[in-house]
N, C-alpha and C positions, 0 to 999 in steps of 0.2 A: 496220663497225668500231665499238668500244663507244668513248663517249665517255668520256674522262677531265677530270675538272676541271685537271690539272696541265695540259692541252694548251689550255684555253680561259685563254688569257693576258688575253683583251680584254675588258671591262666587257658590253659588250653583249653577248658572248657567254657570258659570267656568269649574265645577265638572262634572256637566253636559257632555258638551262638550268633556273634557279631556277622559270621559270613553267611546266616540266612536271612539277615538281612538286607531288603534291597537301597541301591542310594536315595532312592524317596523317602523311604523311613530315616536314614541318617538325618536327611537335611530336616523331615520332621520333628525327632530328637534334639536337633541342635537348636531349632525357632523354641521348641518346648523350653528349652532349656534357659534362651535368651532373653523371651519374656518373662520365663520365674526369676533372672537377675532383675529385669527392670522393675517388677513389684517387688522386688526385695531391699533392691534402693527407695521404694518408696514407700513400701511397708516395710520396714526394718523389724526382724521378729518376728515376722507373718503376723502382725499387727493388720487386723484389717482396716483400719481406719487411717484416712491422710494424717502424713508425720509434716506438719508445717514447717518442720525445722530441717528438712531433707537438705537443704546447700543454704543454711541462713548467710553466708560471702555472696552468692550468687546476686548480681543486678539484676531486674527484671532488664529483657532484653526486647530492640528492633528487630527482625531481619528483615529482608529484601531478596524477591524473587525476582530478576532484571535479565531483562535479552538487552535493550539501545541502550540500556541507564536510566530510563524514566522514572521506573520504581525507586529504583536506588537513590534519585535527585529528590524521591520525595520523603526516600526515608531519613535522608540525610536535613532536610526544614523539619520535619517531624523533630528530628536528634536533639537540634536546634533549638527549636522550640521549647521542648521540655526541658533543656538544658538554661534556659532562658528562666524557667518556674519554678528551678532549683530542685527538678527531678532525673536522678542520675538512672540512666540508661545506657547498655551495651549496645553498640552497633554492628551487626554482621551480616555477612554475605552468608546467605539459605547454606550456598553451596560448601564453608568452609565451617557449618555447625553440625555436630552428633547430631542426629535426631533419638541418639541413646537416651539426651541428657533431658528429655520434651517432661517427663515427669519432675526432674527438682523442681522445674522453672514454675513460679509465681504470677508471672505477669509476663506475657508478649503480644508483642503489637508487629503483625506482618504487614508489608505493604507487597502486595503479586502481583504479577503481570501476564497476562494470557498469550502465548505467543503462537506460531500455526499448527491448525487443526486444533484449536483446544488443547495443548498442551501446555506444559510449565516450559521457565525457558530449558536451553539442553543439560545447564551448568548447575538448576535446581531440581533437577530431575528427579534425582534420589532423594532429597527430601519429602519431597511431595509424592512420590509410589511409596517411598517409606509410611510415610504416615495411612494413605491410602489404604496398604495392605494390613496395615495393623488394626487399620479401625473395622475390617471384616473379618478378624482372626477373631472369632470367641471366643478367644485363651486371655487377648487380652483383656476383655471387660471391659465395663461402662465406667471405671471407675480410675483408669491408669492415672487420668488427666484429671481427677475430680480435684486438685487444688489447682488449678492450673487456670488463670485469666485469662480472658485474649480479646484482642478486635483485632480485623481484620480489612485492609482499604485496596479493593482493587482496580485494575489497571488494563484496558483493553479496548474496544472499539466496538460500538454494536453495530457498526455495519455488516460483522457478521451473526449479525441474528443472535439465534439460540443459545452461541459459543461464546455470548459476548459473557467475560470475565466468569470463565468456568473455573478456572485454577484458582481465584481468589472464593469463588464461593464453593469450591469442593475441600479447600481448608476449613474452612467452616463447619462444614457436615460432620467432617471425619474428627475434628478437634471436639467438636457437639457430642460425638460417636463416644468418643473415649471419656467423656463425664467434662471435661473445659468449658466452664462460661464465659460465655460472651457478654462481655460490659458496656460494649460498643455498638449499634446493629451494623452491619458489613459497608462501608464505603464504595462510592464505584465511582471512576472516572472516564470518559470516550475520550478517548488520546485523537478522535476524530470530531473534536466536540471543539466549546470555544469554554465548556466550563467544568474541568478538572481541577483548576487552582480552585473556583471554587466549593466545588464539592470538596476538596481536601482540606480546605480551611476551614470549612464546616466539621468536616471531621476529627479534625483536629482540636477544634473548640471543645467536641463533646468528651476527645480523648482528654484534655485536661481538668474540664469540668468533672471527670471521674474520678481522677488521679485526686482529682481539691478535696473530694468527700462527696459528691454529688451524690446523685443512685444510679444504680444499672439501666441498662435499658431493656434487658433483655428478660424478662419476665422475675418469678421471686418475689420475694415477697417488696412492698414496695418503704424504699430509702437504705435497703441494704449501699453497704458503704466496701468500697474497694480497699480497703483498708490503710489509704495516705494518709496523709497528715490535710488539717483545716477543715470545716464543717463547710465550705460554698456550697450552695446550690445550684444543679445545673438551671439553667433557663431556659435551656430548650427553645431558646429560640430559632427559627431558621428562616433566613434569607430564602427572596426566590427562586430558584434554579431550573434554568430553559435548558430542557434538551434540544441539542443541533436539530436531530432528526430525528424521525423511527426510519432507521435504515429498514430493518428486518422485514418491514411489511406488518407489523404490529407496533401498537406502543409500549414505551418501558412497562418492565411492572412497575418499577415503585417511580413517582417523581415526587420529590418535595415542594410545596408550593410554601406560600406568606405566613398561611396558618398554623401549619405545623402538620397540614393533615395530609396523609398520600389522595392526590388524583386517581386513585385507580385506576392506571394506566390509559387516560383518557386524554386525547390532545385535545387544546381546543384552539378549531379550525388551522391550518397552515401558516406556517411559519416563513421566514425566507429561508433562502439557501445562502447565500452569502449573508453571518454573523458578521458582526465589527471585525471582529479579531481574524477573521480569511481576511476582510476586507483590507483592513490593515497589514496582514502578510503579503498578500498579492500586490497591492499599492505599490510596497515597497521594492518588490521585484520589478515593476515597470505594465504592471497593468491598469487600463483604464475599466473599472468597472462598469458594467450597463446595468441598469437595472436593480431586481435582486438575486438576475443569476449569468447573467451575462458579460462577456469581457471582451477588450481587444487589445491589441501590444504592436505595437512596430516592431516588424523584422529586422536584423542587423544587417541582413542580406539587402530589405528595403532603403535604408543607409546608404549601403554600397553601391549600389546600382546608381542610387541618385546620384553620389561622387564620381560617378564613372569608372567604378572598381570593378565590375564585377557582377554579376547574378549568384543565384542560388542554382543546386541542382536541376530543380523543375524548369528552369529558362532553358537548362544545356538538355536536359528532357526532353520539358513539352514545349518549348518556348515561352512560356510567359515571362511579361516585362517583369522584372521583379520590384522595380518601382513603384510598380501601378499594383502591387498585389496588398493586401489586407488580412492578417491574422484576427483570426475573432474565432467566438465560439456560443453557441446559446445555451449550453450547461457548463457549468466549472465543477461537476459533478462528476464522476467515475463509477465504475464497479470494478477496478482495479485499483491495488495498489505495488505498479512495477517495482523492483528494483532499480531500473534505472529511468526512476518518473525525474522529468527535469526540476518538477516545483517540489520537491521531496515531503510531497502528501501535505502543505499546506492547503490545496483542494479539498472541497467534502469531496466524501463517499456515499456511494447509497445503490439501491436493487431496484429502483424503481423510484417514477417522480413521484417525492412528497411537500411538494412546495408548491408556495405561490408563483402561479406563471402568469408572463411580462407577454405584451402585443408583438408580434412576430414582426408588424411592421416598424413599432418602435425600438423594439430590436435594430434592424436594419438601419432605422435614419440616425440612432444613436452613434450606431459604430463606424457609418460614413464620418461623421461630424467629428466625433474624436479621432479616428482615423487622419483625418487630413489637419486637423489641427495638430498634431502630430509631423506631419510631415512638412505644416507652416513652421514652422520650428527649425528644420534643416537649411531653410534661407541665410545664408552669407557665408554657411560650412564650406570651406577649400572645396574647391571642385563641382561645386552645386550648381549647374546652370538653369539660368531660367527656364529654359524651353523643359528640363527633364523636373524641374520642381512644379513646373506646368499637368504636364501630365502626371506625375504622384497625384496631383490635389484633385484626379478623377482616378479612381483604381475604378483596375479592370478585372482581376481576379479575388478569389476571396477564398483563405487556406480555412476551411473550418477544420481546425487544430491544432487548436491552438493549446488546452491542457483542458481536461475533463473529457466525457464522452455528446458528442453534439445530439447523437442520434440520438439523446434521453429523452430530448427536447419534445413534450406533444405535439410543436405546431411546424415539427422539422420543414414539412412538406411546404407547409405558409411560407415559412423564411426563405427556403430557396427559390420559391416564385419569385417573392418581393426583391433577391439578388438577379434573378434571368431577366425580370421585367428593364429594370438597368443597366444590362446585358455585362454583368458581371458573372463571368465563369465560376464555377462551383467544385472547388478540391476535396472532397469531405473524408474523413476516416474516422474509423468505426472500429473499437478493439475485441468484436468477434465475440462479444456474449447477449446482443439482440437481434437474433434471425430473425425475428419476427418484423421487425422493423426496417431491415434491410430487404422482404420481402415486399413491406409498403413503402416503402420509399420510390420517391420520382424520381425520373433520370437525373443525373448531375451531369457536369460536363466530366468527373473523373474518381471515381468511387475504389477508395482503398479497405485494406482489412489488414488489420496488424497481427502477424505472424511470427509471434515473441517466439514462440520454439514451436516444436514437429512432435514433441511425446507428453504425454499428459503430467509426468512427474516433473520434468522440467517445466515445461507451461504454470505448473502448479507455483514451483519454485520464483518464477522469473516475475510476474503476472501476480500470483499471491492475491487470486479473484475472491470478489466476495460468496459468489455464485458457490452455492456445492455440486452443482452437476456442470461445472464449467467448460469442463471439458466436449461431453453434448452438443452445448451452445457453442465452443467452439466448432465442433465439425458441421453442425447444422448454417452457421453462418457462413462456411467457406463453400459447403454447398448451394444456399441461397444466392451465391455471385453467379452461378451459373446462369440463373434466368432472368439475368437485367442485361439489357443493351446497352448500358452506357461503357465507357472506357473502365476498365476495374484492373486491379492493381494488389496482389502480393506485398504487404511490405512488411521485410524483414529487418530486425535489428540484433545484428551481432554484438553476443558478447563472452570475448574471450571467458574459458575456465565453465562455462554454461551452459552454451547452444551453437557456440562454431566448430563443433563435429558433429552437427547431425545431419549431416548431405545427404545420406540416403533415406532417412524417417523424411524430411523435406522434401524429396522427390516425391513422393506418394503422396505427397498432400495437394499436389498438382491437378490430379485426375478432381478432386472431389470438386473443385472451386471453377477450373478452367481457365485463368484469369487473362487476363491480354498481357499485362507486363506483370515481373515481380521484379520490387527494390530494392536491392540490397544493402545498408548503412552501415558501418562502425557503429557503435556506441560510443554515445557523447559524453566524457566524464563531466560530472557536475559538481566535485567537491562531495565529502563524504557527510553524510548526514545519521542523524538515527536509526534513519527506517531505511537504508542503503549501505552497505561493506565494500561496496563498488571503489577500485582503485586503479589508477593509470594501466595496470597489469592488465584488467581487464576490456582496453580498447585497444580495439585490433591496429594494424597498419592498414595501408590502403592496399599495400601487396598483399596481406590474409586475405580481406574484403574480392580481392580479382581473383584469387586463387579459389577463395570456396564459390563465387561466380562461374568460373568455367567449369568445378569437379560439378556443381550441381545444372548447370547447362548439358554437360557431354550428360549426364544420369538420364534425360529427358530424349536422348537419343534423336535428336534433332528438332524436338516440337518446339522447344527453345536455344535460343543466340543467345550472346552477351551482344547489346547493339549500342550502349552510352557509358560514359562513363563522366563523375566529376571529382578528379582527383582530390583537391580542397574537402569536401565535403567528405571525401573517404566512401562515396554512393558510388555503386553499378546498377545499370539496369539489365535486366533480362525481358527480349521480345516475344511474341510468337509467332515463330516463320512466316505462319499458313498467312497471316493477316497483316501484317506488316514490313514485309521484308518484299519489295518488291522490284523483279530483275537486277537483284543487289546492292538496291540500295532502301535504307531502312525508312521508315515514314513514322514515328513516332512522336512527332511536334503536333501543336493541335491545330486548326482552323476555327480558331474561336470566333470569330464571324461569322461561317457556317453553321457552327452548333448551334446559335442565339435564332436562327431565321430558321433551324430546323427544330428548335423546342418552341417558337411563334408558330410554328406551321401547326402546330397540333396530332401532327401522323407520326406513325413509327419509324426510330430509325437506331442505326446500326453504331457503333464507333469505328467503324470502318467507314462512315459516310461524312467525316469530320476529320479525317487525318491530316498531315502536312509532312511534307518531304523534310528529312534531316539532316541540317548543316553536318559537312566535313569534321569540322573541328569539335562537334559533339559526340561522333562516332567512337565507339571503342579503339582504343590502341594508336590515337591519331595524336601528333604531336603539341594539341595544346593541352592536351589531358583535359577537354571539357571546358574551357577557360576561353571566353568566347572573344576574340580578337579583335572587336571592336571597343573592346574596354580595355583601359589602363590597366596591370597588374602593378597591385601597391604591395612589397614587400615590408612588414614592418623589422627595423630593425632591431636587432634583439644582441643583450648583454650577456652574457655567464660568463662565471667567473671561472670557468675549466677555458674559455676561449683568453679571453685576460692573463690568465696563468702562463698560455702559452703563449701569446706575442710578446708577454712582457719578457 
């Protein structure tokens, strides 16, 4: 005979019962229990039908789902806004609401942000698995939410594809789920884009145009009324809206165009890649635009050198004049987005070229000509002499990397001709997720790969690629250095709290690539941004940087040295023995005059048939720490007020 709880009158036999219970049925019992309160608040009396009057105190509410604040910044003009139309609204952070209370509420308007992996950010977490799970519990019904308004505006980046603004439109679903209509259809912004103010302003139009008495948008019968105060009509009108790109390798689904009508995710023909609005960020940082996707900048090193201060690591390196050198780049484009990117992701992003592309040659004579107008400029600067503002106004080397990935570039292979033809040397780096293109690429005079960290969870973290099998293309691209002859290069960028413990995962990654040297840098604080938590804490000293230099040399059991060092710059180099280290002394400087007459020759050749013996004073451990003795060293002098305190 089944037992019935009504028949066990007696405590122990309560007791009983309860302990053949397992904990899955408790925590069962207790969800049963806690959705029959939440319909009980909303059907009061087992009233099935919505009680409109559940919280009549209650303001229809914002929240905001926010990892940097961007959400947050827009729900707070939203707040604004409405508060402007004489529409009172709550403001809240996701993170500090019940999602108990999701049935009183009348009206909410979220604005979300997708942050990595497809996730909500970590602090909205439980709101959004809350709701999630609720909306696949059959207990709750189609009907939790059936008084319940909402639009929904979200916040994300489609360079990553598929994931772009999943948390804004998985609210959706699941608010749909539990019977909530949508008044609104779902906003969406590319935080990688140049038009999120305007898609949210458009959104924004429509959220008031509802609030007036408009109609819904979202299907119903048509002129239903949200139930505010004033009879307006929306207008529906909508302004143009360009998307930046189709990162994904698809086009949006939805774009709005003039007429009101979705393009069906159709581009027509290529766009640029530099928007006004990069163009205008970039500017401001000190870039010369080329083009509609190329740039160049003056080195502060190039500066220096010109005043007689000083080079850059790569002089204490490889030797180049650092005056005569030229940063540029022919994409401003990436497939990352670092943590410690120096332009803090005012760069587009993207998986592949989807733009208009510029003449490889016009490239080139663009960013000589800004280049050196550029460096016309440094005439009557203290310390500039003619003979060295001479030589600037012909550079000889050329850093492709300047910010973005160069190797995006279709016509890479053009561009570096049109540089050797000038016999300007070729610096190029490549952040390790286009093997493919590092397998077609021509010789350069010195080919690096950026080696943000050694494990895939870190890599993940650090890098924050657009790529989903990035890590693949990671190993496949350090493998791909093995079968180029040019000079190739390891470079690493430490950053404390990160990836400067990982010496021995870093070891291993040696074997796969082969490379001739690997870099080693600090990380350079850049001020903190949205898309960055990067803090003085985490750059190292120059002593970390020589310390994880030797533990990860000695790991290599002698295939590699520590052979340079430049203190300033907080850089060490690592060699390898077998090919540059010769009867003890190193050769890691280049013969860029040899390279230029061995890539005219046409035939194969080795970066062992291009090297140059290395100054004294650029060697590891030698008393100028890298700081090449033929320049002035300019101390500047520097105020605190902890030094003030104490002479006064």
């Amino acid at each position: 005979m089944p037992i019935s709880i009504s028949t066990l009158s007696s405590v122990p036999a309560r007791l009983t019962l309860l302990a053949l219970f397992s904990a899955t049925t408790f925590y069962c019992l207790y969800k049963s229990r806690r959705l029959r309160n939440l319909k009980l608040s909303f059907y009061p009396n087992s009233n099935p039908n919505p009680n409109p009057n559940a919280n009549p105190n209650s303001k229809p509410k914002i929240l905001f789902l926010s990892q940097t604040g961007t959400s947050e910044s827009l729900a707070r003009r939203l707040h604004r806004l409405l508060a402007s139309n004489d529409v009172a609204f709550d403001l809240l952070d996701s993170q500090h609401y019940d999602p108990d209370d999701l049935p009183k509420e009348a009206l909410l308007l979220l604005v979300a942000s997708t942050w990595q992996d497809a996730e909500p950010p970590p602090a909205s977490r439980f709101f959004a698995t809350w709701l999630a799970d609720t909306a696949k519990d059959f207990r709750a019904g189609s009907l939790l939410l059936s008084h319940c308004k909402f639009a929904v505006f979200g916040v994300g980046s489609r360079a990553y594809g598929d994931s772009f603004n999943t948390v804004a439109r998985d609210l959706v679903k699941h608010l749909r789920a539990l019977g909530a209509r949508e008044v609104v259809h779902l906003g969406e912004g590319d935080v990688d884009g140049d038009d999120v103010d305007a898609v949210f302003d458009l959104w924004c139009a429509k959220v008031v145009a509802v609030l007036k008495g408009g109609a819904v948008e979202n299907g119903g019968d048509d002129g239903e009324e949200c139930g505010f105060s004033s009879s307006e009509e929306d207008s529906d009108v909508e302004s143009e809206i360009v998307d930046l790109e189709d990162i994904a390798g698809k086009a949006p689904s939805r774009k709005l165009v003039s007429n009101g009508e979705e393009a069906n995710g159709k581009l027509k023909g290529k766009g640029e890649m530099v928007t006004p609005v990069i163009r205008a960020n970039l500017e401001k940082q000190g870039y010369k635009i080329i083009g509609s996707h190329s740039g160049v900048k003056i080195c502060r090193w190039t500066k220096a050198q010109l005043r007689g201060r000083g080079g850059c690591y790569k002089h204490s390196f490889y030797g180049i004049e650092s005056h005569r050198c030229m940063e540029a780049t022919p994409s401003l484009a990436c497939a990352n987005k670092c943590v410690f990117c120096w332009r803090h992701h005012t760069n587009p992003v993207g998986k592949s070229w989807q733009w208009k592309m510029d003449d490889p040659l016009e490239i080139v004579n663009s960013a000589i000509n800004l280049h050196t107008n550029m460096i016309k400029q440094m005439k009557g600067v203290p310390g500039v002499t003619l003979e060295r503002l001479d030589e600037g106004l012909s550079p000889r080397h050329c850093a492709l990397s300047l910010v973005g990935e160069p190797i995006m570039y279709p016509e890479i292979n053009a561009l570096v001709d049109e540089l050797h033809k000038r016999r300007i040397s070729t610096f190029l780096v490549t952040n390790a997720q286009f093997p493919e293109k590092i397998k077609s690429l021509k010789p350069v005079t010195q080919l690096y790969v950026s080696v943000d960290a050694a494990t895939k969870d870190s890599l993940k973290a650090i890098d924050r690629p657009l790529f989903g099998d990035f890590w693949e293309r990671f190993i496949n691209s350090l493998t791909a250095l093995r079968e180029k002859h040019q000079r190739t290069v390891y470079r690493l960028t430490l950053v404390k709290g990160w990836n400067a413990e990982e010496v021995d995962a870093y070891s291993k990654l040696f074997s796969l690539g082969d490379p001739d040297f690997v870099e080693i840098k600090g990380v350079t604080y850049c001020g903190s941004s949205a898309t960055s938590k990067l803090t003085m804490e985490n750059v190292p000293w120059h002593a970390d940087v020589k310390a994880f230099s030797e533990a990860l040399a000695l790991k290599s059991q002698g295939e590699y040295e520590v052979a340079c060092e430049h203190a300033h710059s907080c850089c060490v180099l690592l060699g390898k023995t077998s090919k540059f280290k010769i009867d003890g002394q190193w050769h890691t400087w280049i013969d860029y005059d040899k390279f230029h007459d061995l890539v005219a020759s046409g035939r194969t050749f080795d970066s062992i048939d291009y090297m140059s013996a290395t100054p004294s004073w650029a060697t590891y451990g030698s008393e100028e720490g890298g700081f090449d003795p033929g320049q002035l060293r300019y101390r500047k002098e520097r105020h605190h007020k902890s030094s003030r305190n104490q002479s006064g």
